[in-house]
VEXDO-454076 format. One record per residue (C-alpha): residue number from 1; residue in three letters; x, y, z. Coordinates in nm, 4 decimals, decimal comma. Each point is the difference from the previous one (the first is absolute). Example, Ala and Ser with C-alpha at 12.3 -4.5 7.8 and 13.67 -1.06 7.14 Angstrom:
2
  seq  type         X         Y         Z
    1   Ala    1,2300   -0,4500    0,7800
    2   Ser    0,1370    0,3440   -0,0660
END
This chain:
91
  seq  type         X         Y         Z
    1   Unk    0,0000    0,0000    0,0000
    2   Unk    0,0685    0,3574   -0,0698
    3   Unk   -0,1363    0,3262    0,0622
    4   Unk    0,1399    0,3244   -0,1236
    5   Unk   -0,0980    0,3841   -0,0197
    6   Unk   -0,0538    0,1484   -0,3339
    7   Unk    0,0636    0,3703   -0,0753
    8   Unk   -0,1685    0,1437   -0,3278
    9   Unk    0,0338    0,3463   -0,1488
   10   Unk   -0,1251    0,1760   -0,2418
   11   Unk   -0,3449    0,0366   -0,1706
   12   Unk   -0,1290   -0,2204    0,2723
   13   Unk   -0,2771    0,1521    0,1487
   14   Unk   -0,3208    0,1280   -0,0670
   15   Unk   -0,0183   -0,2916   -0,3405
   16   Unk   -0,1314   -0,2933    0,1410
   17   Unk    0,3332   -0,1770    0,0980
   18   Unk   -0,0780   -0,1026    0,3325
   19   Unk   -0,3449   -0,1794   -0,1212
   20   Unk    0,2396   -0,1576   -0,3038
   21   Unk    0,2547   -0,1346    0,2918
   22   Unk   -0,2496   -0,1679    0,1814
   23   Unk   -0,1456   -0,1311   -0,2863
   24   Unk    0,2798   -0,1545   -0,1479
   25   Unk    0,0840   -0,1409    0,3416
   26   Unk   -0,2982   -0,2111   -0,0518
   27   Unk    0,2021   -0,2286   -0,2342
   28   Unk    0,2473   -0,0886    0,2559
   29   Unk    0,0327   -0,1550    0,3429
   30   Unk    0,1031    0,3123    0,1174
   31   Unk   -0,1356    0,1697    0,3055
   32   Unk    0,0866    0,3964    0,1093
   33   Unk   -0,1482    0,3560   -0,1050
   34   Unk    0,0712    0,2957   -0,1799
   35   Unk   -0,0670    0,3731    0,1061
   36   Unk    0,0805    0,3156   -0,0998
   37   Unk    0,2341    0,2180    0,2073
   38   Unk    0,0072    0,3733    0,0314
   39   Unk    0,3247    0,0770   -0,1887
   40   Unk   -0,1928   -0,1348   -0,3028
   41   Unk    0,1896   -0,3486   -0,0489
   42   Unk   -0,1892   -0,2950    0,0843
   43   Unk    0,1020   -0,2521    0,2326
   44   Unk   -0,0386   -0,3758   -0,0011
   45   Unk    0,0255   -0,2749    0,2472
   46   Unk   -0,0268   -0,3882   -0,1215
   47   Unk    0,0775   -0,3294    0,1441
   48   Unk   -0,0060   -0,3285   -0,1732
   49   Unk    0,2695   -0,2729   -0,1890
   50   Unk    0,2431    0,1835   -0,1623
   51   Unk   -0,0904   -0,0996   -0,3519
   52   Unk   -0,3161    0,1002    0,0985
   53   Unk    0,0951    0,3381    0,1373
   54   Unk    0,2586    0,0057   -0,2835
   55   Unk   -0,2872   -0,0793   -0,2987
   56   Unk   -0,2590    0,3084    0,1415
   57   Unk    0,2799    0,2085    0,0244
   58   Unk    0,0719   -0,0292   -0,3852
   59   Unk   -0,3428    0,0191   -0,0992
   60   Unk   -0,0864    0,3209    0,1495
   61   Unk    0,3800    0,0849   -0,1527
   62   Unk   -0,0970   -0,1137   -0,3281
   63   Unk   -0,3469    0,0349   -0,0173
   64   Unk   -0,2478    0,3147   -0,0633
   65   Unk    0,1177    0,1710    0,2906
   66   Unk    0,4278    0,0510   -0,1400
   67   Unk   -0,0432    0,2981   -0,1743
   68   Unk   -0,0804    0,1637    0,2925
   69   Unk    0,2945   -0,1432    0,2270
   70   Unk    0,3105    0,2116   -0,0172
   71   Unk    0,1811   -0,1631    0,3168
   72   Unk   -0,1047   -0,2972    0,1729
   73   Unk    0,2385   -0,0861    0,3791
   74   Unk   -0,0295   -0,3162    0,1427
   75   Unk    0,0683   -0,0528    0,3302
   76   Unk   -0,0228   -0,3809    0,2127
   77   Unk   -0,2196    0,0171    0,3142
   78   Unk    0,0960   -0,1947    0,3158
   79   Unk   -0,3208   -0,1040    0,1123
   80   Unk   -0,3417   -0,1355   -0,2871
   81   Unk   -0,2416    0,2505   -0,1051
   82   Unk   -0,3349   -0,0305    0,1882
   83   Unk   -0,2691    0,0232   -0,1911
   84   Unk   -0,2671   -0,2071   -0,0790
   85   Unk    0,0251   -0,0764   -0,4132
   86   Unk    0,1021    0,3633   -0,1647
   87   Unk   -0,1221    0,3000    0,1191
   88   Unk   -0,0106    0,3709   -0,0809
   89   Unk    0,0787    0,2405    0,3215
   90   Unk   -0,0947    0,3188    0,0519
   91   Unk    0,2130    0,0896    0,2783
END
């Protein structure tokens, strides 16, 4: 298992991307959330197997949503995500 932090910035809020996240999540045995954080980048937190992880990570990198990534910063997490399937926060 793996969990990481994910960093995205650019034209990443205010289009829809947190809705696409979660909904490409649903394809994978991935559990964790996505929100939006007040510097305008939007953060996400996922648990799961690594190819798992590894595979959701590439298709929101490859998918619909890449033109409007300009950076993406991973970062592994100590402890899992808790969540319960994927979830959008609005904290």
């Amino acid at each position: 298992m793996v969990s990481l932090q994910v960093l995205y910035e650019g034209n990443v809020q205010g289009v829809g991307f947190r809705w696409s996240v979660r909904d490409a999540a649903k394809g994978f045995d991935v559990t964790g959330w996505v929100r939006n954080l007040r510097d305008g980048r939007v953060e996400l937190q996922v648990t799961g197997e690594e190819n798992e992880v590894r595979a959701f990570l590439d298709r929101i990198a490859q998918g619909e949503l890449h033109s409007l990534i300009h950076t993406q910063t991973e970062n592994k997490l100590e402890k899992p995500v808790t969540a319960r399937g994927f979830e959008i926060r609005h904290d």
